[in-house]
N, C-alpha and C positions, 0 to 999 in steps of 0.2 A: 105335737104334730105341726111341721110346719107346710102351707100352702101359700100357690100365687092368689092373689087377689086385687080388688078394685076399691081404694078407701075412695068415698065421698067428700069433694070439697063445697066450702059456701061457697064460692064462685071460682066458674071453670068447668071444663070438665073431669074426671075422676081420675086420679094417676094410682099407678100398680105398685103392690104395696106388697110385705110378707105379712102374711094372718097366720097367728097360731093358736094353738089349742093346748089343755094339758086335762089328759087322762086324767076320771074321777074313780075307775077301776080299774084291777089288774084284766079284765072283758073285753077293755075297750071299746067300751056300747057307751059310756057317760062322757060327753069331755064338758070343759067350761071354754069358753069363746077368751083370749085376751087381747088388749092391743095390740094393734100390726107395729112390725118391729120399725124401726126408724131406718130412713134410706133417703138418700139424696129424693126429692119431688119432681123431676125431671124425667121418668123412664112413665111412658105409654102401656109399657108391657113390659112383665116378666116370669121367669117362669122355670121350673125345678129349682126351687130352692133347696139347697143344702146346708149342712151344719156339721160341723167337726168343732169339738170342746181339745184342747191339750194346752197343756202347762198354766192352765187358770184366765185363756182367751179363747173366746170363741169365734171363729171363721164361719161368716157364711158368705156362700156362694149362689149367683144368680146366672141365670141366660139371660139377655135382655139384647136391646139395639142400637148401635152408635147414631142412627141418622133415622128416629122413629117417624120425621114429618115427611119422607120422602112417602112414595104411592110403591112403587113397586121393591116386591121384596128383597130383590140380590142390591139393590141400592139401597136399603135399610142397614146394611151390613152387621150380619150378626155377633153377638158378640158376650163374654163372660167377663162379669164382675167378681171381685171377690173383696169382702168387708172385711174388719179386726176391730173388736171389742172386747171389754175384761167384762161386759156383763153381757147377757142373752139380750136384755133393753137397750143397750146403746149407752153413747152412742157412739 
């Protein structure tokens, strides 16, 4: 499972991160918490992470914002990332 989230720094405040999870049943009532995947430390926010695995790379894909210090939103200008990695860790 992946989700947006807010990893904790020693100093600063928190930048947006992907957190994932992996099922301990076929239920999926159990999971185990793993590290948030690796992403540039620059985005404020993000959010529907995706994932597509083909040909032994994995693509993920984020919503995030080109200009997250600006105050209002149409001037944050939205925007989609997309990463490439041969492991799900990075980087």
């Amino acid at each position: 499972m992946l989700f947006a989230a807010k990893a904790a720094m020693s100093a600063g405040p928190p930048i947006a991160t992907v957190g994932h999870a992996i099922a301990q049943d076929d239920d999926l009532e159990q999971w185990e918490l793993q590290s948030p995947l690796q992403l540039p430390r620059h985005y404020r926010q993000l959010e529907v992470p995706s994932l597509v695995q083909h040909s032994g790379w994995y693509y993920l894909f984020v919503s995030t914002q080109n200009r997250p210090e600006e105050t209002d939103n149409a001037a944050k200008q939205a925007a989609f990332r997309g990463y490439v990695a041969s492991s799900l860790l990075g980087p």
